[in-house]
C-alpha positions as CSV (number, residue, x, y, z in Angstrom):
1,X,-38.7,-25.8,37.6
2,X,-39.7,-22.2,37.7
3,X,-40.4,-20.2,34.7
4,X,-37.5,-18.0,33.3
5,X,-37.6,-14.2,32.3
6,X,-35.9,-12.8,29.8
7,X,-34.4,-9.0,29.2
8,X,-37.0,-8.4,26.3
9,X,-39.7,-8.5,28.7
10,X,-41.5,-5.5,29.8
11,X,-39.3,-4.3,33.1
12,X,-42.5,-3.9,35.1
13,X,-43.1,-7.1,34.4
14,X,-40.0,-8.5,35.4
15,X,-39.3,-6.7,38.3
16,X,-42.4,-7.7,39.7
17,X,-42.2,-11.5,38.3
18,X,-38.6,-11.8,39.8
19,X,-40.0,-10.6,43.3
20,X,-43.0,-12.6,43.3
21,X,-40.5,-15.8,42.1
22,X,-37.8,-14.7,44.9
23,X,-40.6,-15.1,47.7
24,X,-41.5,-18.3,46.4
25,X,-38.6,-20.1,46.8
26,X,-37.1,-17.6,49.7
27,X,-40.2,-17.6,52.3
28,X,-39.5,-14.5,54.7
29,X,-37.6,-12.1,53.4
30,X,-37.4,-7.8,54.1
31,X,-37.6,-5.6,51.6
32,X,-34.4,-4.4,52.0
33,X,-33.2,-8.4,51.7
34,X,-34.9,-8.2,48.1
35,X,-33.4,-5.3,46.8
36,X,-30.0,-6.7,47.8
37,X,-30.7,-9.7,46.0
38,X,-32.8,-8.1,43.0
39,X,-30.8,-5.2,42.8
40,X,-33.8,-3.2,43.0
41,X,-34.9,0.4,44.3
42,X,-36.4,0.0,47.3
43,X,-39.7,2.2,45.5
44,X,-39.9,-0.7,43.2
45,X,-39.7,-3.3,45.6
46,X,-42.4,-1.8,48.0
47,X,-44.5,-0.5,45.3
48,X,-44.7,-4.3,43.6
49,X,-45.1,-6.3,47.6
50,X,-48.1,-3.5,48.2
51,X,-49.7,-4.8,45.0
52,X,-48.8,-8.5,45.2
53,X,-50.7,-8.2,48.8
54,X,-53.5,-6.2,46.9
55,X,-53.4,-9.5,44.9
56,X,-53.3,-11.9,48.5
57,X,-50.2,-13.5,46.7
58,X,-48.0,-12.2,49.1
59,X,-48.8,-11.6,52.8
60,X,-46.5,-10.0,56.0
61,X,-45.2,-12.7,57.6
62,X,-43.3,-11.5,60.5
63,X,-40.1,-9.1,61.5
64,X,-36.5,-9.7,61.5
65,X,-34.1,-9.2,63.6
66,X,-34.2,-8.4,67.3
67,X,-31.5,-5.6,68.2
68,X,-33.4,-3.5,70.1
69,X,-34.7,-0.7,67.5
70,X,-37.4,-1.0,64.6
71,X,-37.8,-4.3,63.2
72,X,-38.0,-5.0,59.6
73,X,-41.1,-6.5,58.6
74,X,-40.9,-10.1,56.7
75,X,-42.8,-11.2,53.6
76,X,-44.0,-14.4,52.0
77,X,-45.5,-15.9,49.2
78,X,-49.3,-17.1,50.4
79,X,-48.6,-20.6,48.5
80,X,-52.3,-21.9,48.7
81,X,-53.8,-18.4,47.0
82,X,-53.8,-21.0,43.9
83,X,-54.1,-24.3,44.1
84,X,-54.4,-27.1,41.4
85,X,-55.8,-30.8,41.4
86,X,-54.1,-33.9,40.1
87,X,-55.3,-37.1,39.0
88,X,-54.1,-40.4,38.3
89,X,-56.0,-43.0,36.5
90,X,-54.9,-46.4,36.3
91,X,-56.8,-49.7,35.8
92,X,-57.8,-50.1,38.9
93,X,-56.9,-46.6,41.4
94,X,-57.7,-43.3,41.5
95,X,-55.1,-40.6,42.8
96,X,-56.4,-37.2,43.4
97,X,-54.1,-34.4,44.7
98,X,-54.1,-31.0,45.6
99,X,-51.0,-29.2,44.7
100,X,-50.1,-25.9,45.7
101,X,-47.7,-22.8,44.7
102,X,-44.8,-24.3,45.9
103,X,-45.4,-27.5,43.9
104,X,-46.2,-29.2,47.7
105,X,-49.2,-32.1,47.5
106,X,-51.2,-30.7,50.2
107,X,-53.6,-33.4,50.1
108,X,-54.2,-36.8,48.1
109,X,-57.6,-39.1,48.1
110,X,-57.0,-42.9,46.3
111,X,-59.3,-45.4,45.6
112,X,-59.5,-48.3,43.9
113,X,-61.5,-48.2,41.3
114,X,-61.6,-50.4,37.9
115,X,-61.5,-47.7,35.0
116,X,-64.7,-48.0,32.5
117,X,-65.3,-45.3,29.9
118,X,-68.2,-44.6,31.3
119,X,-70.2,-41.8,32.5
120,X,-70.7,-43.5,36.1
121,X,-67.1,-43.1,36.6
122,X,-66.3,-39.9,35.4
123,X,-68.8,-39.3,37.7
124,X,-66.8,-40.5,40.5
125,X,-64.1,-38.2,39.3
126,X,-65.7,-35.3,39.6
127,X,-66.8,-36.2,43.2
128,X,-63.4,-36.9,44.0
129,X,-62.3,-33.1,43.0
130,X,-64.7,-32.0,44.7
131,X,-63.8,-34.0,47.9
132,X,-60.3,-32.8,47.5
133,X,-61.5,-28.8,47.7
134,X,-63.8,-29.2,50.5
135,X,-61.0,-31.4,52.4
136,X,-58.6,-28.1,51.9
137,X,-60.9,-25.7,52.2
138,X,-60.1,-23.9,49.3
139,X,-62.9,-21.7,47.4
140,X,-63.3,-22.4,43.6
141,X,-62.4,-19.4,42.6
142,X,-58.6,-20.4,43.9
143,X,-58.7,-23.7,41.5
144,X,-56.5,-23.3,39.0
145,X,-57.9,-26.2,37.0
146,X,-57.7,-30.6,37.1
147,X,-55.0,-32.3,35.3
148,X,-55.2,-35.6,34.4
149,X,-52.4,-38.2,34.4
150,X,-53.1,-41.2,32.0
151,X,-51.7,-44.1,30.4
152,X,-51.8,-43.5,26.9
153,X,-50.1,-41.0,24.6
154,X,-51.8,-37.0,24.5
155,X,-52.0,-34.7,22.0
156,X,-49.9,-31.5,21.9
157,X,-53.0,-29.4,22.8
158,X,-53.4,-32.0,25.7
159,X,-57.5,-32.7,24.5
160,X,-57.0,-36.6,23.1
161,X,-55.7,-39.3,24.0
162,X,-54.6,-40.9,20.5
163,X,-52.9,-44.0,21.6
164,X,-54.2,-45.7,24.3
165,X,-53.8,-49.6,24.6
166,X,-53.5,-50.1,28.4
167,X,-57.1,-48.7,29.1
168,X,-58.5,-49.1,25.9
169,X,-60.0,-45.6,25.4
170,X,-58.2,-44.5,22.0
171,X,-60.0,-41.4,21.1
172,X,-60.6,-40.0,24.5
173,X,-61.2,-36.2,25.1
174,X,-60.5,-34.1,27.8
175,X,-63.8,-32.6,27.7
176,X,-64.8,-36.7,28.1
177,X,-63.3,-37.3,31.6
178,X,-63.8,-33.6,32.4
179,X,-67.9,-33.9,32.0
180,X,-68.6,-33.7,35.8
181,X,-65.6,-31.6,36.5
182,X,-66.7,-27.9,36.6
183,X,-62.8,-26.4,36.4
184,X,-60.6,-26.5,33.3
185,X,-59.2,-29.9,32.6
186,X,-56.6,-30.9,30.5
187,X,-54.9,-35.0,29.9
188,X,-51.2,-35.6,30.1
189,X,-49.2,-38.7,29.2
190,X,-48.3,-40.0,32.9
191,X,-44.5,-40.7,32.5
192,X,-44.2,-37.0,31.4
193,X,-46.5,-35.5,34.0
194,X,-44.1,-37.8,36.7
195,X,-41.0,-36.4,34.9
196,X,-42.3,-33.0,35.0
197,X,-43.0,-32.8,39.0
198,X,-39.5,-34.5,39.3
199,X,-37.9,-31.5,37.2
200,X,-39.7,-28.6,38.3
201,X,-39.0,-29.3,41.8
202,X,-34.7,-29.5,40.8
203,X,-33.7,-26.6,39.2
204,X,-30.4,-28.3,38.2
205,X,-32.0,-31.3,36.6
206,X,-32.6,-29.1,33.6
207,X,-31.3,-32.2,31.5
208,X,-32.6,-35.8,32.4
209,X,-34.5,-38.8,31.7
210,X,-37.1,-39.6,33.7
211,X,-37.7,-43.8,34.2
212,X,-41.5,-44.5,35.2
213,X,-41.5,-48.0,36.9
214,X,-45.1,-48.6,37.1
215,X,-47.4,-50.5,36.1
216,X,-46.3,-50.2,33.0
217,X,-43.0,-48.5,32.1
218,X,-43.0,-45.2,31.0
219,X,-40.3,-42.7,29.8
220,X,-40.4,-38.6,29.7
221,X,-36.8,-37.1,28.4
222,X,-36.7,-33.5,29.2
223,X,-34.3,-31.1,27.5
224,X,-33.2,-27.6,29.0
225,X,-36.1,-27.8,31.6
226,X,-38.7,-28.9,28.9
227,X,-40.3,-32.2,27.9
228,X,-38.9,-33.2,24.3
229,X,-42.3,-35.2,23.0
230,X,-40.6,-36.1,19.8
231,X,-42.2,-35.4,16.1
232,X,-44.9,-37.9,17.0
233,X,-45.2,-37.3,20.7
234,X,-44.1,-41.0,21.0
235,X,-40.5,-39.9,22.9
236,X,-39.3,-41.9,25.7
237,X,-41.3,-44.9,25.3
238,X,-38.5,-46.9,26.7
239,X,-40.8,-49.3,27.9
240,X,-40.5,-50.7,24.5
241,X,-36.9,-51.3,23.9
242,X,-36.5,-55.1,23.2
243,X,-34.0,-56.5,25.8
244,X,-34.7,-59.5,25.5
245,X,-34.9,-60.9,21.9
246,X,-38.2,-63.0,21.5
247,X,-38.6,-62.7,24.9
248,X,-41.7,-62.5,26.7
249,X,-44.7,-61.0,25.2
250,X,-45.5,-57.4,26.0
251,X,-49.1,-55.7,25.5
252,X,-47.8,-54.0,22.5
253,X,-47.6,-57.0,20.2
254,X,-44.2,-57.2,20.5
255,X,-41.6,-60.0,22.2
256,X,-38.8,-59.4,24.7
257,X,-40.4,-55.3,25.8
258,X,-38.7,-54.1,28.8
259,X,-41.9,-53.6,30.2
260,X,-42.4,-57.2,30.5
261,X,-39.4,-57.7,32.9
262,X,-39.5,-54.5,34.5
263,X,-43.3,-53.4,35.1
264,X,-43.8,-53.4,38.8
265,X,-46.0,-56.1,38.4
266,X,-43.3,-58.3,37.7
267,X,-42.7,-57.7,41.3
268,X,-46.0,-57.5,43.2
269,X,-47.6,-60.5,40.9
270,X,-45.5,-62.9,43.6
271,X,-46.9,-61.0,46.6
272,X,-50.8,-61.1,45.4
273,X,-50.2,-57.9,43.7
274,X,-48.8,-55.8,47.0
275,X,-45.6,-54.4,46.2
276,X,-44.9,-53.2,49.8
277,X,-45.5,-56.7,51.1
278,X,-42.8,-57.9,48.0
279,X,-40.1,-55.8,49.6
280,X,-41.3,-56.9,53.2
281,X,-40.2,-60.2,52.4
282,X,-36.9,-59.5,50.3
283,X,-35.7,-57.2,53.9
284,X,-36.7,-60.7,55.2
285,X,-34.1,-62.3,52.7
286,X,-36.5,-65.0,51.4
287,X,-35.2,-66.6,48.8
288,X,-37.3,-66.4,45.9
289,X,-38.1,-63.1,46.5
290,X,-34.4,-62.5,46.2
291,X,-34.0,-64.2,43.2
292,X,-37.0,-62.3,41.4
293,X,-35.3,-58.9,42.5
294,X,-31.7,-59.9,41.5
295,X,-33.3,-61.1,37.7
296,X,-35.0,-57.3,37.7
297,X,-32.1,-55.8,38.3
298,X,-30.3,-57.0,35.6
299,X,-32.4,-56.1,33.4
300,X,-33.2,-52.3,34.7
301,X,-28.9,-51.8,34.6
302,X,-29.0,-53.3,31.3
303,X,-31.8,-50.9,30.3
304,X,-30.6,-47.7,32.1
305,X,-27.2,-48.1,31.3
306,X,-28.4,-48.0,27.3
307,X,-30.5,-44.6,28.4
308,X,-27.5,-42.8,29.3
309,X,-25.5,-44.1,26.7
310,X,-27.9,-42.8,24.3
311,X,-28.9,-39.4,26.4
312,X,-25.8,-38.8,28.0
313,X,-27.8,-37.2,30.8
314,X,-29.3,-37.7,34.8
315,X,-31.6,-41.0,34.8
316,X,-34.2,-40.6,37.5
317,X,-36.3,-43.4,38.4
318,X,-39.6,-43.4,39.7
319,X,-42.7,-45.0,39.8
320,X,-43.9,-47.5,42.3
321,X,-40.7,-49.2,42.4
322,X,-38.9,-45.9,42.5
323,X,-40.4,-45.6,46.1
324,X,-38.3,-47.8,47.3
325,X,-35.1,-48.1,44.8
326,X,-33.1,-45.8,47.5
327,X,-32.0,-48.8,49.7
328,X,-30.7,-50.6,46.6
329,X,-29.4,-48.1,44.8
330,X,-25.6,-48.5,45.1
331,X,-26.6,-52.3,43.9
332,X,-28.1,-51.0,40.7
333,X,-25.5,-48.7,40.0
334,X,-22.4,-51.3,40.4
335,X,-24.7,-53.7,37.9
336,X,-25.3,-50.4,35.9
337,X,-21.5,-49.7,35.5
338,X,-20.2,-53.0,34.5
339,X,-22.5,-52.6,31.8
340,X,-21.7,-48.7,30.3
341,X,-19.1,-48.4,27.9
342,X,-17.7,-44.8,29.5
343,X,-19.1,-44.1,33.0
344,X,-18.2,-46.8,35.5
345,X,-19.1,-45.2,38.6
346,X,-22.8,-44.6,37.2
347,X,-23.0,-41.4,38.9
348,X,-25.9,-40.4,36.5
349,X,-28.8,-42.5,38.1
350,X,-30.4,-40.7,40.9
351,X,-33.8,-41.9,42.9
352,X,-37.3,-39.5,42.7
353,X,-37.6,-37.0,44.7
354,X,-41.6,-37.4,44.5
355,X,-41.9,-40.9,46.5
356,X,-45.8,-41.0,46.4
357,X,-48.4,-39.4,44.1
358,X,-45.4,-38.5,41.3
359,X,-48.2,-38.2,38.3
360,X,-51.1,-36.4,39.8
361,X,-49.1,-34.2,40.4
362,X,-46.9,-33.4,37.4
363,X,-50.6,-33.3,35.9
364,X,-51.7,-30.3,38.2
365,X,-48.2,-28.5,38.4
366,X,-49.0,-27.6,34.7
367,X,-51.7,-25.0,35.9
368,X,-49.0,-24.1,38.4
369,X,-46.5,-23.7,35.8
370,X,-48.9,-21.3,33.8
371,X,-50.0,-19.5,36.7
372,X,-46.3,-18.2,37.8
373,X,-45.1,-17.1,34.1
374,X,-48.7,-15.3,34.7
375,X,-47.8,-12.7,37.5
């Protein structure tokens, strides 16, 4: 998703935003080819590339053309002059990615590693940013700042973590897990960080609902390119529609969640809690496993099928199980349709575009975000 400009802006500005945005998703143009597409004086367009290589956001890339007389030269947008880091904190892993301009993870550390509020491990956080910028080769004063993925619910400002069950660590501060991290660090819920790498990287998905199937289920609706958090930042918590009445107990309290039949546990608690080897054996056709994934299915139609209902929208689902939903897609979607009262083609459900590394980073393409309205 890239940050839109508007005719009240100052036309310096957006001359010179539009160009900058133009190179980033058109690597290699002229400056001729921009002021076609710009409709721009070919002054402003050279005057704005000399300063955006002033800036080393945008470097000569080449020439075009080949007919014999002067060759136009090429421009690009330099897409690791900023970079930003990701991270994922589960229960038991650590994801750390570095993102750059173009929203591309241009490298990613994971460990496992049990969470503890403690300093020791925040510790280990900071040593993994640091890892991560020494792997890249990237000097500080490129890092656009660390954003952290989490399981737990965030406060507008993105500084506290006011509900957080899974981990435990209600009350949690940015400043907290950023205490051996010497960039700017900010905490976002992890279905919406996942939903918000999905969107920004579709420009057409400007309306969708993004299904986390992790660990724990997760939801992130996002309205005209932006995530709608809800009066109580509590939105898309579909993890906690009751599917099942009195149904199996969920770590909320409550009986029949859909995160109890659709956490991707549910899957990779048969396989000793390796979710690759789970869909090993169900390619291999064994039989319980094929049972197991014929159960979950029901349920996820039963669920998304009620999302779309409800939104009306593009259902995109992600996660760990999203990684490999592709190959049964066309499944999902026959169970899906059977189910919807209007759309019974269930055209609306779509597989993530991020396979890997979805929430680490959606938590570092915030910086990104910020940085591109920026120029």
């Amino acid at each position: 998703m890239r940050t839109k400009y508007t005719a009240n802006m100052e036309i310096k500005k957006l001359n010179r935003s539009n160009i900058y945005l133009l190179l980033l998703e058109n690597q290699g143009l002229s400056r001729q080819e921009i002021v076609l597409k710009l409709g721009l004086s070919l002054p402003t367009v050279t005057q704005n590339i000399e300063e955006l290589i002033a800036e080393g956001l945008v470097a000569e890339s080449g020439f075009i053309g080949n007919t014999g007389g002067r060759r136009a030269r090429s421009y690009s947008a330099v897409l690791n002059a900023r970079v930003a880091i990701g991270l994922d904190v589960t229960k038991h892993h650590i994801t750390c990615a570095a993102v750059d301009l173009s929203g591309n993870i241009i490298e990613y550390i994971r460990i496992r590693q049990k969470f503890e509020r403690t300093d020791n491990y925040y510790k280990i956080l900071g040593s993994l940013v640091n890892d991560i910028i020494e792997k890249i080769k990237i000097p500080p004063s490129r890092v656009l700042g660390v954003g952290i993925g989490v399981p737990g619910l965030v406060t507008a400002d993105n500084n506290r973590i006011f509900y957080g069950e899974i981990l435990n660590f209600d009350g949690a501060t940015s400043a907290e897990f950023g205490r051996h991290i010497p960039y700017p660090v900010s905490l976002h819920n992890d279905a919406n960080a996942a939903g918000f790498a999905e969107i920004w990287s579709h420009d057409f998905l400007a309306n969708s609902f993004y299904l986390m199937l992790s660990n724990n289920i997760g939801g992130s609706v996002l309205i005209n390119g932006q995530i709608y958090s809800g009066e109580n930042l509590r939105s898309g918590e579909i993890g906690h529609l009751k599917i099942v009445p009195n149904g199996k107990q969920c770590y909320c309290g409550q009986k029949g969640c859909f995160d109890a039949y659709c956490a991707a546990t549910v899957l990779s608690n048969y396989t000793e809690g390796n979710l690759d080897k789970f869909f090993e054996k169900l390619r291999a056709k064994d039989p319980q496993t094929e049972k197991l994934w014929d159960e979950y299915l029901d349920f996820l139609a039963q669920a998304v099928s009620s999302i779309n209902t409800l939104f009306d929208s593009t259902v995109i689902l992600g996660g760990y199980v999203g990684e490999y939903i592709e190959e049964y897609l066309d499944d999902l979607k026959s169970r899906a349709a059977k189910l919807h009262p209007f759309d019974k083609g269930s055209a609306y459900l779509q597989a993530c575009k991020y396979k890997k590394q979805a929430i680490a980073a959606g938590a570092a393409l915030s910086y990104i975000d910020e940085f591109i309205a920026s120029v």
